[in-house]
DRENMAR-887901 format. One line per 5 residues: number of its first residue (from 0); for each residue x, y, z of C-alpha. Coordinates in Angstrom, 2 decimals. Each point is the difference from the previous one (the first is absolute). Layout:
BEGIN
NUM = X:Y:Z | ...
//
This chain:
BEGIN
0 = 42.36:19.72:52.38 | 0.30:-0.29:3.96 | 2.89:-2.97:0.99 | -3.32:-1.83:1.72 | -1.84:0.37:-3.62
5 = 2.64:-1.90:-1.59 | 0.58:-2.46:2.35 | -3.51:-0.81:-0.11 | -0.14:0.02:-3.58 | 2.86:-2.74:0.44
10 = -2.03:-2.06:1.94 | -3.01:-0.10:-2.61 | 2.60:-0.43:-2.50 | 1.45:-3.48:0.90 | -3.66:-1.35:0.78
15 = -1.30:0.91:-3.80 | -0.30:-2.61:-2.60 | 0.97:1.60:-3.70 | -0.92:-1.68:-3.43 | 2.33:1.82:-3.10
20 = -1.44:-0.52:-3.18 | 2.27:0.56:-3.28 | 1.10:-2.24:-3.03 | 3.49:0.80:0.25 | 2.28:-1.43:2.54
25 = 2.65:2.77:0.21 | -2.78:2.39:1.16 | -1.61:-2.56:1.93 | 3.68:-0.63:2.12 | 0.57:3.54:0.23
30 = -3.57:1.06:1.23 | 0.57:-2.77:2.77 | 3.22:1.33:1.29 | -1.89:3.65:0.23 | -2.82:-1.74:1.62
35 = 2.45:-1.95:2.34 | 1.84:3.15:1.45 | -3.12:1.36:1.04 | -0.27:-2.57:2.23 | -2.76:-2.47:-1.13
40 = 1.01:-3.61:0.42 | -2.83:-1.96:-1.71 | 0.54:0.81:-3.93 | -1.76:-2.30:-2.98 | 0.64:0.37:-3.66
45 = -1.88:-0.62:-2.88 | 0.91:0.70:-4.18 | -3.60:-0.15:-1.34 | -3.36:1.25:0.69 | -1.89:-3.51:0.22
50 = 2.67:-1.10:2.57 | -0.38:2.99:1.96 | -3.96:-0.49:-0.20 | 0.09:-3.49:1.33 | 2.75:0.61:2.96
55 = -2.38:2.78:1.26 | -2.82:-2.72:-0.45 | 2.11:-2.19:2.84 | 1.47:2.36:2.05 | -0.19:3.64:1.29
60 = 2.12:3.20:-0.50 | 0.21:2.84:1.46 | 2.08:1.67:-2.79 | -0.24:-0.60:-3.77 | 2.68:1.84:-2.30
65 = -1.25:-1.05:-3.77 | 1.81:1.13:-2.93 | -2.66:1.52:-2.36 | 1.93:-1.84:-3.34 | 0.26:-3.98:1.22
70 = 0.19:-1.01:-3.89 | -2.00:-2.94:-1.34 | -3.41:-0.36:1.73 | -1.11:2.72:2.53 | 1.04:3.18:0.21
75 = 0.21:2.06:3.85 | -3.62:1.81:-0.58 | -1.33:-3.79:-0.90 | 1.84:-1.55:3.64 | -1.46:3.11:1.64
80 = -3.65:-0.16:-1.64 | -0.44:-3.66:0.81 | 1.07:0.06:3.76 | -2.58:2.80:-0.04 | -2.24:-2.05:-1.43
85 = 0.29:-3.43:1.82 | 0.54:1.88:3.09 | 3.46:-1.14:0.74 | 1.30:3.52:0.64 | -0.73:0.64:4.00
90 = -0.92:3.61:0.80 | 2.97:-0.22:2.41 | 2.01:-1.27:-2.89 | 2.65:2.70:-2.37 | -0.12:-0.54:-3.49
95 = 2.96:2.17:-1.74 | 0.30:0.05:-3.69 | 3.48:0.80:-0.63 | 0.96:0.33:-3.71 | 1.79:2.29:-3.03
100 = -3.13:0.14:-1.51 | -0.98:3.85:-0.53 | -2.26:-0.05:-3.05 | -2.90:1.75:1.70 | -2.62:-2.72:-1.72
105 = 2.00:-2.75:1.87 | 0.59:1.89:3.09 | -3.94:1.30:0.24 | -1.28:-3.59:-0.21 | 2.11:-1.33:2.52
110 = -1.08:3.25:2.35 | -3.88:-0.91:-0.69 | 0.45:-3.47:2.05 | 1.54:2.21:3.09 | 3.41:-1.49:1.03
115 = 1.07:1.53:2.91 | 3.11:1.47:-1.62 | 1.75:0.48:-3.52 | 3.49:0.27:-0.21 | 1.64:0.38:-2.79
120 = 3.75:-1.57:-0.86 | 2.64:0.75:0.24 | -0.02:-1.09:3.51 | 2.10:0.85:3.15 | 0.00:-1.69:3.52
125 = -0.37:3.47:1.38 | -3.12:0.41:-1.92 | -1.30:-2.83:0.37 | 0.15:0.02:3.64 | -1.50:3.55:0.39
130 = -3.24:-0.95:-1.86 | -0.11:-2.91:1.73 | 0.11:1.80:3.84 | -2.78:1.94:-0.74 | -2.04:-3.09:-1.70
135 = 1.02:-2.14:3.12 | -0.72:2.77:2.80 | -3.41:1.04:-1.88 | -0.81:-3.88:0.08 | 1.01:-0.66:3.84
140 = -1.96:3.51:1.09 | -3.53:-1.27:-2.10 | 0.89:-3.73:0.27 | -2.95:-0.35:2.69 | -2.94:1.08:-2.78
145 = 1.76:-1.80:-3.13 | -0.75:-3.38:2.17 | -3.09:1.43:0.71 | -0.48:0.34:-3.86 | 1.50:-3.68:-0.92
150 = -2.69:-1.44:2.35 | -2.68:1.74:-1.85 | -0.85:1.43:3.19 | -1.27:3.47:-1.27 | -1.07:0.88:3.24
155 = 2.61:-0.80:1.86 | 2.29:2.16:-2.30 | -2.80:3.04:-0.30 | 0.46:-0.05:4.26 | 3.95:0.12:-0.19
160 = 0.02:2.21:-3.11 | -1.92:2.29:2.45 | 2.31:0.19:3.15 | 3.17:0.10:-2.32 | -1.98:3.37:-1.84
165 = -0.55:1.13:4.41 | 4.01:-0.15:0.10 | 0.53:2.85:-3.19 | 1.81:-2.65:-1.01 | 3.01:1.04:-2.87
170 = -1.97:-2.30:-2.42 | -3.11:1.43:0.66 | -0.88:0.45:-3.71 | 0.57:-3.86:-0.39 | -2.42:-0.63:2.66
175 = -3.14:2.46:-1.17 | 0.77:-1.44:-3.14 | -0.18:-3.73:0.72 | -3.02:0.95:2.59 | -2.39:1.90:-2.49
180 = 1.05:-2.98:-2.64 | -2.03:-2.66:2.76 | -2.45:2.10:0.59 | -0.47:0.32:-3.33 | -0.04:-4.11:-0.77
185 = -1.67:-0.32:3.19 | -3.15:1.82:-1.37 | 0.42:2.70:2.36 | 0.37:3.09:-2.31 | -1.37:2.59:1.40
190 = 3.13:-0.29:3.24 | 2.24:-0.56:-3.56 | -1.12:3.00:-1.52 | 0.93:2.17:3.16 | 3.42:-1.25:0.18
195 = 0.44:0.98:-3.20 | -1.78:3.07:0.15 | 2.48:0.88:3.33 | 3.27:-0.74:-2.09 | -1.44:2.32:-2.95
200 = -0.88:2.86:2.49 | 3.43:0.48:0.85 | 1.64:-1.34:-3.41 | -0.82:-0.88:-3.59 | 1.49:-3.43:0.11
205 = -0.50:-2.55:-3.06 | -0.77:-2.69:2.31 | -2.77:1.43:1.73 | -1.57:2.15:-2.99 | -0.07:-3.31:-1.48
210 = -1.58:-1.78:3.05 | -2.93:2.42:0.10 | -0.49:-0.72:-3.87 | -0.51:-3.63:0.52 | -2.46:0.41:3.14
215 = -1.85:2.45:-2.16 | -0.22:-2.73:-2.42 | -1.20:-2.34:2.39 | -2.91:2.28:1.91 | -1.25:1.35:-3.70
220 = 1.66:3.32:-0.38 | 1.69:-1.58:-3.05 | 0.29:3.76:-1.77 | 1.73:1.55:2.51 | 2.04:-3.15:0.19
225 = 0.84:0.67:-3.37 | 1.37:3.67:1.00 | 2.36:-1.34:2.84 | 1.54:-2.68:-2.33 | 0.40:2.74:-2.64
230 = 1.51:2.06:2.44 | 2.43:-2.82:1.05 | 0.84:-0.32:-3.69 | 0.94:3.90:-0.45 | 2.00:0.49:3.35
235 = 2.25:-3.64:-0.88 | -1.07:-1.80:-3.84 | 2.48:-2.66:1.51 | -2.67:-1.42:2.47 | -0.42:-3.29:-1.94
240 = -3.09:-0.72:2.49 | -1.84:2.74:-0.59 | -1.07:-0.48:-3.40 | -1.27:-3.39:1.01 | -2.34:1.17:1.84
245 = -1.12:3.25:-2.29 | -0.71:-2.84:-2.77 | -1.99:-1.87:2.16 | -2.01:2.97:1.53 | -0.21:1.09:-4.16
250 = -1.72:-3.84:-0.05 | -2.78:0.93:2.96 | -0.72:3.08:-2.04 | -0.23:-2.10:-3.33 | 2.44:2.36:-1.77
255 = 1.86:-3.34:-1.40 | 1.96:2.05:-2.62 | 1.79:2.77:2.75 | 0.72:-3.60:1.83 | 1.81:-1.08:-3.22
260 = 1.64:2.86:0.22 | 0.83:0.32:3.57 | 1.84:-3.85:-0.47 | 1.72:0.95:-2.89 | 1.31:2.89:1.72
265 = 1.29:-2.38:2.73 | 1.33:-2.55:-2.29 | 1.98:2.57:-1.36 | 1.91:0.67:2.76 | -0.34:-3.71:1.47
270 = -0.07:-2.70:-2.81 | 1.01:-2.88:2.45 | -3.40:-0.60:2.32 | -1.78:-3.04:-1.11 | -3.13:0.98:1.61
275 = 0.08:3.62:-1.88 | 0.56:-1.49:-3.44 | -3.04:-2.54:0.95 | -2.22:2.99:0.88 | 0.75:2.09:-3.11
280 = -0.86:-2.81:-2.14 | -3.06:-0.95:1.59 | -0.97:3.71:-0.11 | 1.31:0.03:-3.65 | -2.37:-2.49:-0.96
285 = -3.13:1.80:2.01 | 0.86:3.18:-2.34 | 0.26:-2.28:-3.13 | 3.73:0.67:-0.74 | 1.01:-3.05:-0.71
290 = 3.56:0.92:-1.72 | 0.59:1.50:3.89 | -1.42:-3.31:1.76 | 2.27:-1.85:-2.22 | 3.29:1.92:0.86
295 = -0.82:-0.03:3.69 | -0.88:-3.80:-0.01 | 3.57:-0.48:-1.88 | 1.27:1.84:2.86 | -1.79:-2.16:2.57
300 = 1.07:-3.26:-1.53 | 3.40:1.09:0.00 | 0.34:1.23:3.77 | -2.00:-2.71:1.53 | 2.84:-2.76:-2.05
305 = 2.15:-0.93:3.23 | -2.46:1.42:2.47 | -2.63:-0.96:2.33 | -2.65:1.48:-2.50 | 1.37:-2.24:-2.56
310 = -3.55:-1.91:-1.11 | -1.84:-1.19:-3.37 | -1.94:3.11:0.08 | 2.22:2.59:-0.82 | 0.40:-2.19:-3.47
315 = -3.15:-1.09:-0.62 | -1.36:3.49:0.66 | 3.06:1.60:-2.60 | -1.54:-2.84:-2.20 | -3.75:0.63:-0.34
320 = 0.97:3.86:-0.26 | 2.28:-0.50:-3.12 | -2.21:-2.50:-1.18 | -2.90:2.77:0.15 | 2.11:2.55:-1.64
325 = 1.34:-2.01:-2.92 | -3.69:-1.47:-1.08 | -0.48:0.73:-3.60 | 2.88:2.11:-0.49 | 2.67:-1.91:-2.11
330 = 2.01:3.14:-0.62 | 3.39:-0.77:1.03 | -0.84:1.57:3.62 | -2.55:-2.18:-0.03 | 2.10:-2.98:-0.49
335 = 2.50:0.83:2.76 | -2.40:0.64:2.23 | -1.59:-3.80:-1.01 | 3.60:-1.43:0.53 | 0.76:1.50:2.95
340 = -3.12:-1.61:1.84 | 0.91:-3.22:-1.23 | 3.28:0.18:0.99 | -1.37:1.11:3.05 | -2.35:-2.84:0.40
345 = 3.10:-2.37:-0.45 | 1.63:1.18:2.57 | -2.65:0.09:2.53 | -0.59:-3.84:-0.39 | 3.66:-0.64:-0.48
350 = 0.41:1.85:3.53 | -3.51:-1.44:1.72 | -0.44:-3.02:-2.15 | -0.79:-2.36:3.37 | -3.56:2.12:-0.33
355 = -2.51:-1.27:-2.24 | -2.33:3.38:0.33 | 3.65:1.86:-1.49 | -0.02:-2.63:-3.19 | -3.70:0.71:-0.32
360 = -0.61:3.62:0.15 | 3.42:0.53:-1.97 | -1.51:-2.81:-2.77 | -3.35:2.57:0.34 | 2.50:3.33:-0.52
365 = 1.59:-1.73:-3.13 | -2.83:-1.14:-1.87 | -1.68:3.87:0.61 | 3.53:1.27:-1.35 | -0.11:-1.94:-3.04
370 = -3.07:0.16:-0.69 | 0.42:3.84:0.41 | 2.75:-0.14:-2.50 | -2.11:-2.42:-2.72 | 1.68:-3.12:0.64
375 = -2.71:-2.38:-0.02 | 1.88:-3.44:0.18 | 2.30:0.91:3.25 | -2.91:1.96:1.96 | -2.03:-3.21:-0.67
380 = 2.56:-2.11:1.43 | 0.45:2.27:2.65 | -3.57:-0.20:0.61 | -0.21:-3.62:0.01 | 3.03:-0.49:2.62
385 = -1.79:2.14:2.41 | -3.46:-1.48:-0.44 | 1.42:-3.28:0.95 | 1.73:1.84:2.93 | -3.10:1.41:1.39
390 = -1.97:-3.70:-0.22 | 3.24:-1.78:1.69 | 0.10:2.34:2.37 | -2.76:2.23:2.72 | 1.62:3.14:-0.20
395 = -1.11:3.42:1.74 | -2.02:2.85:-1.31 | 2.48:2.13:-1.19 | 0.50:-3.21:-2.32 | -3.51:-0.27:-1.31
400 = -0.18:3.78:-0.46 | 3.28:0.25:-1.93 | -1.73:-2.98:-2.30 | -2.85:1.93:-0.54 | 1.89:2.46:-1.31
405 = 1.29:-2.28:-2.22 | -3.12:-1.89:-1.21 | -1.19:3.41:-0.93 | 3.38:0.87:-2.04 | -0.56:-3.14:-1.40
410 = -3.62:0.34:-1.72 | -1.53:-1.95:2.76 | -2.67:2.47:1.40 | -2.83:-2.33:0.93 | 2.40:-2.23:2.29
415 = 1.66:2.83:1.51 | -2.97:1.65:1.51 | -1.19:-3.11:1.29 | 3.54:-0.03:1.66 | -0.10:3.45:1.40
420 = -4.03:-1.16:1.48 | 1.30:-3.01:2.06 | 3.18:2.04:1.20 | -2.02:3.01:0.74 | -2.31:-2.18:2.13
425 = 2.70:-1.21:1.58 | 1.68:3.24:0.89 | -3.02:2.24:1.37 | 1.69:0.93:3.23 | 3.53:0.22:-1.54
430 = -0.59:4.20:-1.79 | 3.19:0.25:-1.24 | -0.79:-3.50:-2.37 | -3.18:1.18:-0.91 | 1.19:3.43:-0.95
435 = 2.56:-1.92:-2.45 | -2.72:-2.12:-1.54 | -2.62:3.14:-0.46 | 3.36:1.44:-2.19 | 0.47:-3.10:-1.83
440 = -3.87:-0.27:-0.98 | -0.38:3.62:-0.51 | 2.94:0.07:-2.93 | 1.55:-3.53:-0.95 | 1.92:1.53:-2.66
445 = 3.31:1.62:-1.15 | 1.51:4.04:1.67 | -1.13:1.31:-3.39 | -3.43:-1.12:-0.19 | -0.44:1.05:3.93
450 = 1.47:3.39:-0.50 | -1.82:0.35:-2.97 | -3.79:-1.28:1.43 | 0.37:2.36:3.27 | 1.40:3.09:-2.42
455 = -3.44:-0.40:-1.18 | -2.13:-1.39:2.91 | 1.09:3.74:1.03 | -1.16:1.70:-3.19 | -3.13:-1.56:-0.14
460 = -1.04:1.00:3.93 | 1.23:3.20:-0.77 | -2.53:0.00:-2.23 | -3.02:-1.78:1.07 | 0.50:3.10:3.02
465 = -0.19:2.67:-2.47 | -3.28:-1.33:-1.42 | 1.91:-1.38:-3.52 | -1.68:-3.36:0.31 | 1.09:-1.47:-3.84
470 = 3.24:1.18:0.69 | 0.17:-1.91:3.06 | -1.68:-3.68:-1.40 | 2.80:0.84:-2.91 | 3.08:0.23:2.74
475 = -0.87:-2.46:1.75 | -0.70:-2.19:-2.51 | 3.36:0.22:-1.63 | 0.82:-0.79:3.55 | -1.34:-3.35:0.24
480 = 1.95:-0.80:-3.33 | 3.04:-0.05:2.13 | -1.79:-2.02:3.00 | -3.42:-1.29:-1.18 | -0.90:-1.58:3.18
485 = 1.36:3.19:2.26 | -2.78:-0.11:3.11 | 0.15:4.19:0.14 | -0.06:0.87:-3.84 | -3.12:-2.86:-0.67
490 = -2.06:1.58:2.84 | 0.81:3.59:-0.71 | -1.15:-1.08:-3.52 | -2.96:-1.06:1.40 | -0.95:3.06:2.56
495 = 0.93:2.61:-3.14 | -2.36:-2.23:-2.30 | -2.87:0.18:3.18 | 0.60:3.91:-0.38 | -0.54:-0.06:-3.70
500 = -3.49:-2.37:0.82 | -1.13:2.79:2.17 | 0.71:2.65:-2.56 | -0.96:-1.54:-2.75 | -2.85:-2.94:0.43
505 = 0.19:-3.70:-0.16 | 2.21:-1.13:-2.83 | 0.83:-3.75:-0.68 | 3.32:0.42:-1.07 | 0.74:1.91:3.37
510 = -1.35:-2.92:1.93 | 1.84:-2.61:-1.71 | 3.29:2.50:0.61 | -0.78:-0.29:3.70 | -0.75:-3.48:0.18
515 = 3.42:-0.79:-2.01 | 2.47:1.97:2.21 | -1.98:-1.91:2.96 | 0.68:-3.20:-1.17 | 3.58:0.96:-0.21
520 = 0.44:0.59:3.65 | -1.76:-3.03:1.55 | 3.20:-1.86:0.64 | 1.40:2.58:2.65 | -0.66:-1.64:3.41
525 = -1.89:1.65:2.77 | 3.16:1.14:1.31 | 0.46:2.33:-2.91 | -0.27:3.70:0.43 | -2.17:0.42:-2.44
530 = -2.53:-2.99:1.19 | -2.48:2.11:1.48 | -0.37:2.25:-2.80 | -0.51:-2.43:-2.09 | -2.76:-1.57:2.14
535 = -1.70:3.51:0.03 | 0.57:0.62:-3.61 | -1.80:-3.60:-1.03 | -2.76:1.10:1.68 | -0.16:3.41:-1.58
540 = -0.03:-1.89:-3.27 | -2.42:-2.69:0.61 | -2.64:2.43:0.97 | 0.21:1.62:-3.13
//
C-alpha cells in the first residue's frame, strides 16, 4: 500500500465510530486495544445482543465487530438479522462477525444474513487491520452510491452505479452486481437481464447465473429458470440462495413435492434461517406431511426465541399441527405428540399472556387436543374457557376460523357452518381467508379421515372416467363416510348418479340420492368453489 494510501486510511480511521459486541470482557478489552492502534478514536462496547440492538437504535456506527456466541439471549446471526430487519444497518455501515465458531451449520447461517466480513479467532492486530483496509477503502471508493442507497434513492444510485462502471472501476463486479439487483426491484428486467447476460458471456459466475434465474422467474420463463438455479446448484451446492429460489420457481410450476425437497436440501446444509424453516413447513403442510411440518415448525419456534421473528405464531401454528397429528391416536406417539402441544400452548400464553386472542386460540388448540386424545372433561373445559373468551372479547378472523375448527372437532356442525357463512361474507375480497374457510368446509375432520376420503375421491373419478359408474357411486360413497358434508364428493355423487339417469331411466331411489347429497352442500357460501356447480347441478335435478 502507497505511503499516501495509508495516510489516508489514517484519516478515515480516527473519524469512524466502532460498536464491539461480545459477552466476555477480556475479549471485549483486548479487541479495543486492536481497534485503538489502528487509529479509530470513537470506540463503544456492548456484552449482549439486546444492548447492542438498542445502542444502534440511538446512535450510528460506522463499524460493528459482534461476537457470533454473546451467551444468554441473542446470538451474532440474531444482532445481525434484526438490524437487517429494522433497518438499522446503513449501506455505508460494516458489519463484521468475528467468532471461533466453525461448525459449518453455524457459520452458513450467519453467511445467509451477509455481514460484510467473517473472521474467525484467534485474532491478531495485524489481521485485523488488513481486513479492515480493504473494508474501509472499498467503503470510502463506493461511499457516494451506499448514501444513495440509505436514501432510498434508487435512481440516484442506478446514475452513480453507472459512471463508477465508465471508470473500469477495480470493484466493477460489485457495481454490475448491485446495478442489475435495482433494476431488477425497480421492475426494469429486461436492462437486469442484460447485465447479467454480459457478466455470463465472459464468465460463469454464481451471482449472475443466479440473477438471470430470478428475472426468468419474474417475466414467465419459470422452466428455464429452473435450469439456471440447477446449474448454480451443480457448479457451488453451497449457494444457500439458490435453492430458495428453485423451491419457489418448483411452487409457480405446482411441483410442491420437488419444493419440499429443494428446502430440505437447503436446510440440510443451513438449519439456522428462520424464514427457510417457515417455508418448508408451510410447504410441508401443502404436500400433507405433517410429521415434516411439525419438525420444521419445532425448528421455527426455536430460532425465532430471542429474535425479531419471535411471535405467537410460530407456537400456535406447532400447536394446531401436533394437535392434527395426535387426533385419535392414543398410541404412545400419539400421546407425546398430545403433550407436546399442550406444553406448547403453555408456553405461548405464559410468553404472550398480555394477548387475549393467544389465551383464546391456545384454549381452542387444547380442547381439539384433548378431545383428539378422548378426554372429554378437560377438552370441555377447554372449550368453555375459550367460548367465554371469544364473547368477552371481538377478536379477528383468524380467531373465528380457528373456532370453527373447533366447533366442528367438537360435534357442533350446524353452528359451525353458520360461523364459516357470516365470516365468509365478511371476507369476500380477502382470497387467502376464503381459501382457508373453503378447506375447513370441504373436510372438518381428522388427517386420517382426509387422507382417507381424497384416497378415494381419486378412485372413484378414476372410475366414473373409465365408464365403471357403480364402482364410482361405491368410492365415493365410502368417501363421504369420512366427510359426509364434503362439497366435491356430494356433487360428484350427484353428476355420476345424473349419468346413471341417462343410462338407465328415471329411478326414484336415484332422485332421492341426488336430492340428499344436495341438501348436504347448501351451507357452503357463495364464495365456495364449488357454489356454482352446485347452482347448475340443482337445476339439472329439478328438471328431472
Amino acid at each position: 500500500m502507497s505511503v499516501t494510501s495509508q495516510v489516508q486510511l489514517a484519516k478515515y480511521y480516527r473519524n469512524l465510530r466502532f460498536l464491539i459486541i461480545d459477552d466476555f470482557e477480556n475479549f471485549r478489552l483486548s479487541l479495543k486495544q486492536m481497534v485503538r492502534a489502528c487509529g479509530v478514536e470513537q470506540i463503544d462496547v456492548s456484552i449482549n445482543g439486546e444492548d447492542a440492538i438498542q445502542r444502534c437504535q440511538h446512535d450510528n456506527f460506522d463499524i460493528i465487530l459482534c461476537d457470533y456466541n454473546l451467551g444468554n439471549g441473542k446470538n451474532g446471526q440474531q444482532v445481525l438479522e434484526e438490524l437487517r430487519f429494522s433497518n438499522l444497518l446503513k449501506h455505508t455501515g460494516l458489519f463484521i462477525m468475528v467468532t471461533a465458531e466453525t461448525s459449518k451449520d453455524m457459520v452458513m447461517g450467519a453467511l445467509e444474513y451477509l455481514p460484510d466480513a467473517y473472521i474467525t479467532k484467534p485474532l491478531t492486530k495485524i489481521v485485523l487491520q488488513q481486513r479492515l483496509d480493504k473494508l474501509i477503502e472499498q467503503r470510502e471508493k463506493l461511499k457516494s452510491i451506499n448514501e444513495a442507497l440509505d436514501q432510498n434513492d434508487n435512481q440516484k444510485a442506478i446514475a452513480l452505479l453507472g459512471l463508477e462502471i465508465k471508470r473500469e472501476t477495480r470493484y466493477l463486479l460489485w457495481c454490475l452486481r448491485t446495478l442489475a439487483n435495482l433494476y431488477y426491484h425497480e421492475g426494469e428486467l429486461e436492462k437486469s437481464r442484460k447485465i447479467y447476460d454480459d457478466v455470463l458471456t465472459k464468465r460463469d459466475i454464481g451471482w449472475a447465473r443466479l440473477g438471470l434465474g430470478r428475472v426468468k422467474a419474474a417475466i414467465g420463463e419459470v422452466e428455464s429458470a429452473v435450469e439456471d438455479f440447477s446449474h448454480v446448484l451443480e457448479v457451488n451446492p453451497n449457494i444457500i440462495e439458490a435453492y430458495d429460489e428453485l423451491a419457489d420457481a418448483y411452487l409457480q410450476l405446482q411441483e410442491n413435492r420437488k419444493a419440499q425437497k429443494t428446502l430440505e436440501d437447503a436446510v440440510d446444509i443451513s438449519p439456522h434461517a428462520y424464514n427457510r424453516q417457515r417455508k418448508l413447513a408451510e410447504v410441508c403442510s401443502t404436500n400433507n406431511d405433517h410429521e415434516s411440518a411439525a419438525g420444521a415448525l419445532k425448528a421455527t419456534m426455536k430460532l425465532g426465541f430471542n429474535s425479531i421473528h419471535d411471535k405467537p405464531e410460530n407456537y400456535l401454528n406447532l400447536g394446531r399441527c401436533l394437535a392434527d397429528i395426535s387426533e385419535g391416536d392414543t398410541s404412545e406417539k400419539g400421546r407425546t405428540k398430545a403433550k407436546e402441544a399442550i406444553h406448547t400452548m403453555q408456553r405461548v400464553v405464559k410468553k404472550f399472556g398480555q394477548d387475549p386472542s393467544v389465551h383464546a386460540n391456545a384454549a381452542l388448540i387444547e380442547a381439539r387436543t384433548y378431545k383428539g386424545q378422548g378426554d372429554k372433561s378437560k377438552s370441555e373445559e377447554m372449550f368453555v374457557k375459550a367460548k367465554k373468551l371469544l364473547a368477552d372479547h371481538d377478536f379477528d378472523s383468524s380467531t373465528q376460523l380457528e373456532f370453527a375448527k373447533t366447533l366442528y372437532s367438537m360435534g357442533e356442525t350446524g353452528e359451525a357452518e353458520t360461523l364459516l357463512s357470516k365470516l365468509a361474507n365478511k371476507e369476500q375480497n380477502n382470497a387467502p381467508m376464503i381459501k382457508s374457510i373453503n378447506e375447513l368446509i370441504d373436510e372438518p375432520v381428522g388427517l386420517l379421515a382426509k387422507a382417507k376420503a381424497r384416497k378415494l375421491n381419486k378412485s372413484g373419478i378414476k372410475e366414473f372416467e373409465a365408464g365403471n359408474l357403480d364402482a364410482a357411486i361405491d368410492a365415493f360413497t365410502e368417501a363421504l363416510e369420512c366427510t359426509p358434508k364434503h362439497p366435491a364428493l356430494n356433487l360428484n355423487v350427484v353428476q355420476v348418479t345424473l349419468k346413471m339417469i341417462d343410462q338407465k331411466g328415471m329411478q326414484p331411489r336415484l332422485v332421492e340420492r341426488c336430492k340428499a347429497c344436495l341438501a348436504n352442500v347448501r351451507h357452503i357460501p357463495p364464495q365456495h368453489a364449488q357454489f356454482k356447480r352446485l347452482k347448475f347441478l340443482e337445476d339439472k335435478v329439478a328438471a328431472l
